[in-house]
N, C-alpha and C positions, 0 to 999 in steps of 0.2 A: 692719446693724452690731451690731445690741441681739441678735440671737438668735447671733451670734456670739460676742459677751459672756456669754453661760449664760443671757440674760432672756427670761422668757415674758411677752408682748403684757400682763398685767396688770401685773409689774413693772416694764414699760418707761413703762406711764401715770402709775403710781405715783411713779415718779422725774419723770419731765417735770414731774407736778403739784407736787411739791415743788421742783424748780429753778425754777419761778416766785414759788412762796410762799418767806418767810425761814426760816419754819419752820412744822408744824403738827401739832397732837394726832390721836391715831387717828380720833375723832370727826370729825373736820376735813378728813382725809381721807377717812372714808369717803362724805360728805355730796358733796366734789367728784368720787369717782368713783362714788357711788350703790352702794355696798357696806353691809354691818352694821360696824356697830361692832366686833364680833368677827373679823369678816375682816379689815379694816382695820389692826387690832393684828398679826395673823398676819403679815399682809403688810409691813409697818414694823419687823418682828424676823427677819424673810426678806432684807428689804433691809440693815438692820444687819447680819447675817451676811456678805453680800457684802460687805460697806465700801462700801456705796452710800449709807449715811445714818449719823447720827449722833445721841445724844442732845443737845439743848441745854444749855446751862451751867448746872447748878442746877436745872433739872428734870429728872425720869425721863421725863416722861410728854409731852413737846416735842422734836419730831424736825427735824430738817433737812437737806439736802442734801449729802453729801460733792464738793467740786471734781470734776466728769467728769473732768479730764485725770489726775487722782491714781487718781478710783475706778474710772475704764476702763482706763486707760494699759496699765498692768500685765497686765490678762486681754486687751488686746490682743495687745500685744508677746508673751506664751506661745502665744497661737492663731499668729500670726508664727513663731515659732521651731519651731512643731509643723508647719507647712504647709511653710516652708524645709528642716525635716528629713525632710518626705516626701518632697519633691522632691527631695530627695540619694537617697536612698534609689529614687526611680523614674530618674533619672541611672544609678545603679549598675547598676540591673536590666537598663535599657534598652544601657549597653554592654558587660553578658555577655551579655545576647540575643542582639546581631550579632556579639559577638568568635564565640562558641560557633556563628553561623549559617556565619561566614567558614570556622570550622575542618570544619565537616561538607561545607563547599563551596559553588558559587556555587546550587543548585538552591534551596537555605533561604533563596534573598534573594528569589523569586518566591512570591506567593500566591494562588490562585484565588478571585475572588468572584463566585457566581450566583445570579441571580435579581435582579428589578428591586430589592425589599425590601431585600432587603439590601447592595444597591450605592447604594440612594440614604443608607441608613444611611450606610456608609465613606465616600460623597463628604461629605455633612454632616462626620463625625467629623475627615475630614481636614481639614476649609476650618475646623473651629473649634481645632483643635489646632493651626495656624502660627502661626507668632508672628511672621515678619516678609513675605512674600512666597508668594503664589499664582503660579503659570503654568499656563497651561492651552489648549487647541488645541480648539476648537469646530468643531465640521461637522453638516448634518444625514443620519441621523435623528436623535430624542431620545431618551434610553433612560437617563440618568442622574438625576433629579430629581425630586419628586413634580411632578405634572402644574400644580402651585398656581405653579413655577416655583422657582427659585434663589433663595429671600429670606432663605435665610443669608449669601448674598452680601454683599447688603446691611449686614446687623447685621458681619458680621468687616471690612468695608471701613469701616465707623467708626469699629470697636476700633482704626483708626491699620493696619490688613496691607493693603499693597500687591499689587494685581492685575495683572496684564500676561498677555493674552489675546490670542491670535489667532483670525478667523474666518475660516470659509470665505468666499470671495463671496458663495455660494450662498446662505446663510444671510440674508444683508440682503436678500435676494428674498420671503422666506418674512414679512408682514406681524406676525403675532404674536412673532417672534423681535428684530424690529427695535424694539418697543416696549420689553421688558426691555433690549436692549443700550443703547437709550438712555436706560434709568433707571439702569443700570449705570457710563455712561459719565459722565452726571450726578452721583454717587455718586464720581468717584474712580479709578474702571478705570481704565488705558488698552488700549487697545485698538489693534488693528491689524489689516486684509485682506490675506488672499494667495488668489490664484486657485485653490489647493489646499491643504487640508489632509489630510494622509495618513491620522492615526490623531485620535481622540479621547485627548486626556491631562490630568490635571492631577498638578501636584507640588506638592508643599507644601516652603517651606522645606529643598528641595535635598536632603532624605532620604527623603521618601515619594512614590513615584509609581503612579497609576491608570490603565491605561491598558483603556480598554473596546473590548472584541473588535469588530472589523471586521463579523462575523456578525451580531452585536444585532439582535434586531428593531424597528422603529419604532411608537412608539406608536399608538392605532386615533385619535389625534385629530390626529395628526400633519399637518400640511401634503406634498404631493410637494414635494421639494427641485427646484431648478431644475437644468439640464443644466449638469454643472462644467466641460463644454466648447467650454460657452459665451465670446465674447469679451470682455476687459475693459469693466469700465463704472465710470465715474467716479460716474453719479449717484444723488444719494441716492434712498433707496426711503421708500414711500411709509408710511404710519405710521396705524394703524386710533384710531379716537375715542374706545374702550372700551378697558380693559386684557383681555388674552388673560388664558390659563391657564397658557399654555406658558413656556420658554424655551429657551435654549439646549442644557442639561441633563434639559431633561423626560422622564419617565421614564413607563410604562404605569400606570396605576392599581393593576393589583395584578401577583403575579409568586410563583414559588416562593421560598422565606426559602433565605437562606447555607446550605450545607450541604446543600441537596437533594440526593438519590440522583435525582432526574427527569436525562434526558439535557442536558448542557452547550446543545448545540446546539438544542433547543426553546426554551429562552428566553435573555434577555440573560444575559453574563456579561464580567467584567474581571478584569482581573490585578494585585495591588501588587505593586512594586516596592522594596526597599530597599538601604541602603545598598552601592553595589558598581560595579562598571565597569560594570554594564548601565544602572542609573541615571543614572551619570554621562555615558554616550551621550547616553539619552532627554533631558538637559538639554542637551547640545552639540547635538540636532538643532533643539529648543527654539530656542536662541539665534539659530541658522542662520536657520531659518525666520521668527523675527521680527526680523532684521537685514534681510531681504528682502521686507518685509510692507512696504503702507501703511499709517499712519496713520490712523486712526478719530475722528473727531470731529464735532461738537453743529454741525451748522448754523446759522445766523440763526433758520429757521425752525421751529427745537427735530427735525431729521430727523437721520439719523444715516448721515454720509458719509463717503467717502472724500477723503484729501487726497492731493496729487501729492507724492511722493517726490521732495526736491532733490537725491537722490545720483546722479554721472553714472560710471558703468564707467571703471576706469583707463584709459591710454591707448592699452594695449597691446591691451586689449579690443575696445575700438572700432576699431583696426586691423582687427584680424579679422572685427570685424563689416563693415565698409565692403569687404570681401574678397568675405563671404558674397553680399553685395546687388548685387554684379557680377555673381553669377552662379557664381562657379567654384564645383566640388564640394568636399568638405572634405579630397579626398588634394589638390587643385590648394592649397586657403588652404594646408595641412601642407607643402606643397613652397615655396611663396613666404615662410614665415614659418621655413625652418627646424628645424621639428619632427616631430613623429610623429602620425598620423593620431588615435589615441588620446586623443591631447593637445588636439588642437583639439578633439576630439568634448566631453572634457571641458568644458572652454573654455565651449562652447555652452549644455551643459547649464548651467553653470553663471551662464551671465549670461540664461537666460530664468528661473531661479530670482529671480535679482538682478530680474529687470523685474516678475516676480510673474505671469507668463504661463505657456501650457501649449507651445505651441508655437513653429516656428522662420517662422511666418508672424507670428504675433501679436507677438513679438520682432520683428521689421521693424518692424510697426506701429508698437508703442510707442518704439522709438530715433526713428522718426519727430515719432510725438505728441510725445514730448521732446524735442525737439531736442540729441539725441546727434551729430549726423551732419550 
């Protein structure tokens, strides 16, 4: 606060030792900070210059403390009104940026970032520059974050900004990944599993989105991720006694910096996104995806599982689901319900998304586990 005031560490002592004392001579001060006599004077006619002190009544040579609220207030509220006037000022800049991106077209709302270095930069810069909400879709490999793991995470999820995160399953397989989610989950996250995640993404605050290439390479400390086509599992995994390195975001050690001329496709590389209908996709898929997700949460036994979803498919669904499980093909459900082979196909896809499943086998299973049917 004091160097934001214009005080350097000696005049910030200086004041302190005088807001304890009623008043005191240079001498008097210099004795309690261990200065000369002549530095002491310098520094009490430095502070009187600011309106941080004052002469005593009737003496030249007897100083005392000006009230903090009177002798700061002031050089607050200007450092205030200089920081509010920047931020007008980066407001302005920032909506001719994308008005002038929108006029040149939708190609100026896409950015390319390669190399590890400087993707684990942009994912930091983004997660400390939201101000109300994170989203982000996690899957392995790691390729976003220094290898130390995501503990800016941490520090922005106390500043008060909401996280909402979904994971592959896969990921809870992988023991050093389930130790961060559940210091994360501890911290504030919420979190959610879905049997697949498509892409790796995070958005900050609904105007900036990351979304790291499919191609990435995996870090060399990486775990193998488990088969994503593997069957649903409810239970928690298991959780190592030491903290990893890793996390969800983890990134290689080193990497070429932004802006390399080295080929895209030799190392990681991601894309921002800004304001525009592609954005606003990547948040509608967002949505979709963790409307269909389970639930993430802190076992009894501090592990980090999943919970059963209480949502049951409308009823129109399970119609057609109790079609399927007889047996007929999807032109026979389309004929008995009505509509167009299309439709049901739709349909389907669409309610083993709802179950968080890959398939139209594992979809049976889970209507079962749940008792849909």
């Amino acid at each position: 606060m004091f160097e934001t005031a214009g005080l350097d560490s000696v005049e910030v002592r200086a004041y302190r030792s005088l807001v304890r004392m009623s008043e005191a001579t240079p001498s008097q001060l210099a004795r309690s900070l261990g200065l000369s006599g002549r530095d002491a004077a310098v520094l009490l006619d430095t502070l009187e210059a600011k309106g941080l002190v004052s002469r005593a009544e009737g003496s030249a040579h007897r100083f005392r403390a000006s009230p903090p609220d009177l002798a700061l207030g002031p050089v607050l509220l200007s450092r205030q009104q200089e920081l509010q006037a920047a931020q007008s000022v980066i407001e302005k800049l920032t909506e001719e940026y994308r008005s002038e991106a929108r006029r040149r077209g939708s190609g100026e709302t896409v950015e390319t970032v390669t190399g590890a270095q400087a993707m684990a930069r942009t994912f930091e810069q983004l997660q400390r520059g939201a101000r109300d909400e994170i989203l982000a879709l996690c899957k392995p490999p790691n390729v976003a974050v220094p290898s130390r793991g995501n503990d800016t995470e941490l520090e922005v999820l106390a500043s008060g900004v909401r996280y909402r995160v979904v994971y592959e399953r896969s990921t809870l397989e992988v023991p050093p990944e389930v130790y961060r989610i559940r210091e994360f989950v501890g911290r504030g996250e919420q979190a959610r599993v879905s049997a697949e995640v498509p892409v790796k993404m995070v958005v900050a605050d609904r105007e900036l989105a990351m979304l790291v290439s499919p191609s990435a390479p995996a870090s060399s400390v990486d775990s193998p991720p488990a088969d994503p086509s593997a069957g649903p599992s409810a239970q928690p995994s298991a959780v190592p006694s030491a903290e990893p390195p890793g996390g969800p975001w983890a990134a290689p050690s080193a990497g070429p910096s932004a802006g390399s001329s080295a080929d895209p496709s030799a190392g990681p590389s991601a894309v921002l996104v800004r304001p525009g209908a592609l954005l606003d996709a990547l948040v509608a898929f967002f949505e979709s995806l963790w409307n269909g997700a389970s639930p993430l949460v802190l076992t009894e036994d501090g592990l980090a599982g999943e919970t059963e979803c209480d949502r049951t498919p409308p009823p129109e669904d399970l119609l057609l689901l109790s079609l399927l499980l007889t047996g007929l093909t999807d032109a026979a459900v389309a004929g008995q319900l009505g509509t167009s082979l299309r439709t049901v196909q739709r349909r389907i896809r669409d309610l083993i998304e709802f179950a968080g499943v890959q398939t139209r086998m594992q979809l049976a299973w889970e209507a079962a586990r749940r008792g849909w049917l």
